[in-house]
C-alpha positions as CSV (number, residue, x, y, z in Angstrom):
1,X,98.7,98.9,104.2
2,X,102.1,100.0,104.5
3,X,101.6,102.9,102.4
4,X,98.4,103.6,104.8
5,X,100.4,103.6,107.8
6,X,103.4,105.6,106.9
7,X,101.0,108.4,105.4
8,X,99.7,108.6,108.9
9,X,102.9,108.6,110.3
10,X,104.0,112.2,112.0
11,X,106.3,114.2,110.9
12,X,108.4,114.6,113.9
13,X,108.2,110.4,114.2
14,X,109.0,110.3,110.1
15,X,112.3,112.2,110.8
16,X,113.2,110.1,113.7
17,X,112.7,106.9,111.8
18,X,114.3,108.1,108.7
19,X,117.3,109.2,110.4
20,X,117.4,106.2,112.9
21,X,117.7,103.8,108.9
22,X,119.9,106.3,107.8
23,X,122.7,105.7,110.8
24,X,122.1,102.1,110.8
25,X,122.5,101.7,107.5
26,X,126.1,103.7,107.6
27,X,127.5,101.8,110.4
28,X,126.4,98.5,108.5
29,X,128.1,99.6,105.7
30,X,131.0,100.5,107.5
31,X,131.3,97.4,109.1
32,X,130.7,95.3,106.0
33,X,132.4,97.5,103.7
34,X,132.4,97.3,99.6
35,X,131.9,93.4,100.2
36,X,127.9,94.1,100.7
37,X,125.8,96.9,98.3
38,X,123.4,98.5,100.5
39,X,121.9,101.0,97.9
40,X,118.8,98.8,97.5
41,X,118.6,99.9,101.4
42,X,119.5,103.3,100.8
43,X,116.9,103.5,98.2
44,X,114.5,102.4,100.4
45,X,115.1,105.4,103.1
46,X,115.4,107.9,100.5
47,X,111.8,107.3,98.9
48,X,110.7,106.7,102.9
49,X,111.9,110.2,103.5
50,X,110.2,111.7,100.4
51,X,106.6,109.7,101.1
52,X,106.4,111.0,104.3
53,X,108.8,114.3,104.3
54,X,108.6,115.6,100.7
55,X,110.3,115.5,97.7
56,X,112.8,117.9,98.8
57,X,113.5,116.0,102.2
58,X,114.0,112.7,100.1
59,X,116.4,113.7,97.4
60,X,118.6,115.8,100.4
61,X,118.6,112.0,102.3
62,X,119.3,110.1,99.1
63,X,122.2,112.6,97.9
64,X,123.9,112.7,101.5
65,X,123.5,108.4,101.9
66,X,125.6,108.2,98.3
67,X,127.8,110.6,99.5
68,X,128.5,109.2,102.5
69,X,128.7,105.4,101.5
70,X,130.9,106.5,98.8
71,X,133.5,108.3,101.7
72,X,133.0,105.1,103.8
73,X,133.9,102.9,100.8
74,X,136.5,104.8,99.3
75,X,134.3,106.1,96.4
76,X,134.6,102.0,94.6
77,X,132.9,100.5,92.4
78,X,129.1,100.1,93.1
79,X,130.0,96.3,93.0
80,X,133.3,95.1,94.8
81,X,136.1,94.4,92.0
82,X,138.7,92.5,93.9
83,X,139.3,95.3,95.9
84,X,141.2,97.2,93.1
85,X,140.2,101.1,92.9
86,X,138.6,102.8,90.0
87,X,139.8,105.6,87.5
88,X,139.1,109.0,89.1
89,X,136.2,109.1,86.0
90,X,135.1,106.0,87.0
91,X,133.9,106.5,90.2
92,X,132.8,110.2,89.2
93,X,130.3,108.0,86.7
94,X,129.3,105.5,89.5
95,X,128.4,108.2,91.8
96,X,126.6,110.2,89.3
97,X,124.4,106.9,88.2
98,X,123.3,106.4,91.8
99,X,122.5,110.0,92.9
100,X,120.2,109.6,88.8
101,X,118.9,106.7,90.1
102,X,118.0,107.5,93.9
103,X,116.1,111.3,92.3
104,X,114.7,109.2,90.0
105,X,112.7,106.6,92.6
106,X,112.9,109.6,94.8
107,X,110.6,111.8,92.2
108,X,108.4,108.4,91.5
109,X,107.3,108.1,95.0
110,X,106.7,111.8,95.6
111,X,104.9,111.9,92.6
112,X,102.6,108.9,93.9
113,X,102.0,110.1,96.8
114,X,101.1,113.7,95.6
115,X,98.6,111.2,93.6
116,X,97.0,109.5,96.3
117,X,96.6,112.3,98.4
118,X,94.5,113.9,95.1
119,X,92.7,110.9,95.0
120,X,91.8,110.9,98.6
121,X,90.9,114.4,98.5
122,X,88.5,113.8,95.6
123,X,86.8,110.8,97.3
124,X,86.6,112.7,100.8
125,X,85.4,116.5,99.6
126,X,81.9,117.2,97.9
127,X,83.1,118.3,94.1
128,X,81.1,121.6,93.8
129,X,81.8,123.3,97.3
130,X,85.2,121.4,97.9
131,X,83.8,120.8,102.1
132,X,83.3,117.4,103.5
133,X,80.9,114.9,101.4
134,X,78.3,113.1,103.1
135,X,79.8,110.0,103.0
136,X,83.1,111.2,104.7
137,X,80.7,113.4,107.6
138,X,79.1,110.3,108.4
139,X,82.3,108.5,108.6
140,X,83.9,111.1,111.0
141,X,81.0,111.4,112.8
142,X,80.8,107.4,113.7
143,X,84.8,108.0,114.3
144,X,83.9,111.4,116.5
145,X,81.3,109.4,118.4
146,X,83.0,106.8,119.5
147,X,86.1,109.6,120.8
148,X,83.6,112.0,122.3
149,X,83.2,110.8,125.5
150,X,86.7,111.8,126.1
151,X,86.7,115.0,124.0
152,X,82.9,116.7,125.1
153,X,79.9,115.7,127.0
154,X,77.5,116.3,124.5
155,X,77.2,116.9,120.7
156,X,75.3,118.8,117.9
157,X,74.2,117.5,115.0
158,X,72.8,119.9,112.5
159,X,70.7,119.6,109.8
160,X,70.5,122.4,107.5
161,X,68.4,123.7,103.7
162,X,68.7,126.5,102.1
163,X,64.9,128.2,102.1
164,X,64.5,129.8,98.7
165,X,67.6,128.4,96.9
166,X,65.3,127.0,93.8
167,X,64.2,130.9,92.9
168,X,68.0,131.7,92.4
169,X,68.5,128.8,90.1
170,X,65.8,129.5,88.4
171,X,66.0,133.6,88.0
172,X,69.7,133.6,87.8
173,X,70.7,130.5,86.3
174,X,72.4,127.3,87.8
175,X,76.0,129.1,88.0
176,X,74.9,131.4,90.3
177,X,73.3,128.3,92.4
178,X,76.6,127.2,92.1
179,X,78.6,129.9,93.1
180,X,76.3,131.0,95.7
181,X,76.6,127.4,97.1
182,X,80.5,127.9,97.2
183,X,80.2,130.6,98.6
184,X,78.0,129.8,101.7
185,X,80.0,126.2,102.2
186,X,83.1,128.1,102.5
187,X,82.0,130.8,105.1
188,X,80.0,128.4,106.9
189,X,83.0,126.2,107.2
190,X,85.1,128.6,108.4
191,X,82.1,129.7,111.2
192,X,82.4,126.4,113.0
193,X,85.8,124.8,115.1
194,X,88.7,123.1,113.4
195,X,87.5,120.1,115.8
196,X,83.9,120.3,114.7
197,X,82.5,119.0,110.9
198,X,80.7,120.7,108.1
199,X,79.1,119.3,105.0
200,X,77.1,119.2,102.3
201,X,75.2,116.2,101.7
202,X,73.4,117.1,98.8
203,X,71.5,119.5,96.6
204,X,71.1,123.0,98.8
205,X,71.5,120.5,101.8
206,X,74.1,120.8,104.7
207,X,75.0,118.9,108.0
208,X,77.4,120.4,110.9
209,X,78.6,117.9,113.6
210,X,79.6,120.6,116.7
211,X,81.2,118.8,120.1
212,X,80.0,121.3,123.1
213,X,80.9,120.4,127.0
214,X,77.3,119.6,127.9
215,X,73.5,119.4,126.3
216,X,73.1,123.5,127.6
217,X,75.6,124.8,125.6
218,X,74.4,122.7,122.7
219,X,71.3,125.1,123.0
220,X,74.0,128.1,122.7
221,X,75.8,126.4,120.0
222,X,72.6,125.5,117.7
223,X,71.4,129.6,118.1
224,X,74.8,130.6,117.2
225,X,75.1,128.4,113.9
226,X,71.5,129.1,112.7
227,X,72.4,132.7,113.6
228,X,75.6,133.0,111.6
229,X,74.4,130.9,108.9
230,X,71.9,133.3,108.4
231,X,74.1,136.5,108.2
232,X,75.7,134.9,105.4
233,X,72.7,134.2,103.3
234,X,71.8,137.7,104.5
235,X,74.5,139.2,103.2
236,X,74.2,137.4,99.9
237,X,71.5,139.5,99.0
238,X,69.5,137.3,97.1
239,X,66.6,136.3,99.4
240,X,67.7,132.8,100.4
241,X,67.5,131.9,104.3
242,X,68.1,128.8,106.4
243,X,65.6,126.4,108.2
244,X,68.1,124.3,110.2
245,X,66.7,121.1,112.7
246,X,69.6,120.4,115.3
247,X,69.2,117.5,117.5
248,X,71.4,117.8,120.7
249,X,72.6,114.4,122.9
250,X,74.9,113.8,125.4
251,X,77.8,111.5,123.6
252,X,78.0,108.6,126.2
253,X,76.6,105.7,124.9
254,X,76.2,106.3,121.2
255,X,77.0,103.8,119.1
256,X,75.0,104.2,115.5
257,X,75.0,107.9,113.7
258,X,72.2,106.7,111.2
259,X,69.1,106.9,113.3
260,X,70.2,110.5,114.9
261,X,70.9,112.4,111.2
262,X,67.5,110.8,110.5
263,X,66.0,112.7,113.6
264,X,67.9,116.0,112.7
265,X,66.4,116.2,109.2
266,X,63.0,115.1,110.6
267,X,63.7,118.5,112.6
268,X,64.7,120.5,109.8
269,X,61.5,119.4,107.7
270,X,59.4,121.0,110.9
271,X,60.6,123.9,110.2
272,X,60.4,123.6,106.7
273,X,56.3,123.2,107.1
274,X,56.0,125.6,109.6
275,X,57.3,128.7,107.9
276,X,60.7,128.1,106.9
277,X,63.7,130.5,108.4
278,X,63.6,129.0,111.5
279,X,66.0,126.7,114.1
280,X,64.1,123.7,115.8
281,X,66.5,122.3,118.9
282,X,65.3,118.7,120.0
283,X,67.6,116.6,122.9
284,X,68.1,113.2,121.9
285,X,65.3,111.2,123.6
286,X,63.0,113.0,121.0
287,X,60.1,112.9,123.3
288,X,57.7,115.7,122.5
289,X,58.1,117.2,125.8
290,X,61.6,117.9,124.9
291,X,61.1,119.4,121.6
292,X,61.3,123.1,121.4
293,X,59.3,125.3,118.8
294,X,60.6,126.7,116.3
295,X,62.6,130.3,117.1
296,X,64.3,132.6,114.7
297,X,67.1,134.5,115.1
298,X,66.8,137.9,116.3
299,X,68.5,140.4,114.0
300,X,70.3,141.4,116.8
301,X,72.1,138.1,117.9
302,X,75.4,138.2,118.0
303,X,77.1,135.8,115.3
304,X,80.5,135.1,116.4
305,X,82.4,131.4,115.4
306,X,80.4,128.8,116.7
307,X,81.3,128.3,120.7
């Protein structure tokens, strides 16, 4: 939980909190003096510092708190001897075993933390096309949801297969699926906001979560996705389009994300059986009245990021 938290933690708020330690700790130990060993607390700030700052940022903390304890206590033994001084080599060997020790703990945390964030990575990313998996879209989404009323008015949630992917698997050969599934994951990734989400959810299947200021320029939004999407299949060169079903809401009141992808891939699979290379648009009360047919792209359209 702790670990949790102080991964979250800002860097700008990270510095603050690991110098605020840092000068309390000093001025204990000047008040205290060799009487009480704070290195257990120094320890503790240094491998802070390097969770949350870097490795770098923690051994520079941990270096500067022995230095500095060791000016404030006269460079003494790491446990008080009567007061009496040590030999110049000593101290020299004293200092040296607790800057070892600090990069040592220092290098262990870093290194854990370099870990987990792997690990999190891994669990979070889809392994093929390294974009969101559908477990971590539909997390953020439910998160997104219950934000969006003060970020947008209304959202777009896209639903999106890749029409004629099976012929390249089978005519090429399932590296260049895969590669050609990199590659269209990456540049449709980069099409869409920073704010917004992309994933695959499986197989030569994709979702995009878009936040848009109101249910009109979802319309705008959906066109310009399908439309860019299918400039980069285009550009492939290998005969694959997209039939994409997005489903367009206004965000106040949501509560459950299930039902809605549900509605978007029902959208999707109507174009699917009505010809394939096509965008459906639905708004969220899915009433027929308020579905729209089918439309493709026109060549023409322009395909800039999606709005």
């Amino acid at each position: 939980m702790l670990a949790d938290a102080a991964t979250r933690l800002p860097r700008a708020r990270a510095w603050a909190v690991t110098l605020a330690a840092l000068a309390v700790a000093l001025l204990v130990d000047e008040v205290t003096g060799p009487q009480v060993n704070l290195v257990l607390v120094y320890l503790m700030i240094a491998c802070f510092a390097s969770w949350c700052l870097g490795e770098r940022v923690g051994m520079a903390i941990g270096a500067v708190s022995v230095l500095l304890t060791g000016w404030i206590n006269g460079f003494g033994s790491a446990f008080p001897n009567e007061g009496l001084a040590l030999p110049s080599v000593a101290t020299a060997w004293n200092t040296c075993g607790r800057l070892l020790s600090i990069a040592l703990l220092v290098a262990l945390a870093s290194g854990l933390r370099r870990a987990l964030d792997v690990a999190r990575w891994r669990a979070s990313t889809d392994g093929l096309t390294g974009v969101l998996n559908k477990a971590t879209f539909m997390r953020q989404t439910e998160a997104l949801v219950t934000r969006t009323p003060r970020r947008a008015a209304a959202l777009v949630i896209a639903y999106i297969d890749l029409d004629g992917f099976k012929a390249v698997n089978d005519g090429l050969g399932h590296a260049a699926g895969d590669a050609l599934l990199c590659r269209f994951a990456a540049a449709a990734a980069d099409a869409i906001r920073g704010d917004d989400l992309f994933a695959r959810v499986g197989g030569d299947e994709f979702m995009a979560l878009l936040l848009v200021d109101d249910c009109a320029q979802g319309d705008i939004a959906a066109e310009r996705l399908h439309a860019r999407l299918t400039t980069i299949l285009r550009n492939e060169g290998l005969g694959v389009t997209c039939s994409v079903g997005a489903l367009i809401l206004e965000s106040r009141g949501l509560t459950h994300i299930d039902p809605l992808i549900d509605a978007a891939d029902e959208l999707m699979y109507e174009v699917k059986r009505s010809g394939k290379n096509a965008l459906r648009i639905a708004r969220g009360d899915l009433q027929p009245a308020a579905r729209s047919r089918p439309r493709r792209a026109p060549p023409g359209l322009p395909v800039g990021g999606v709005a």
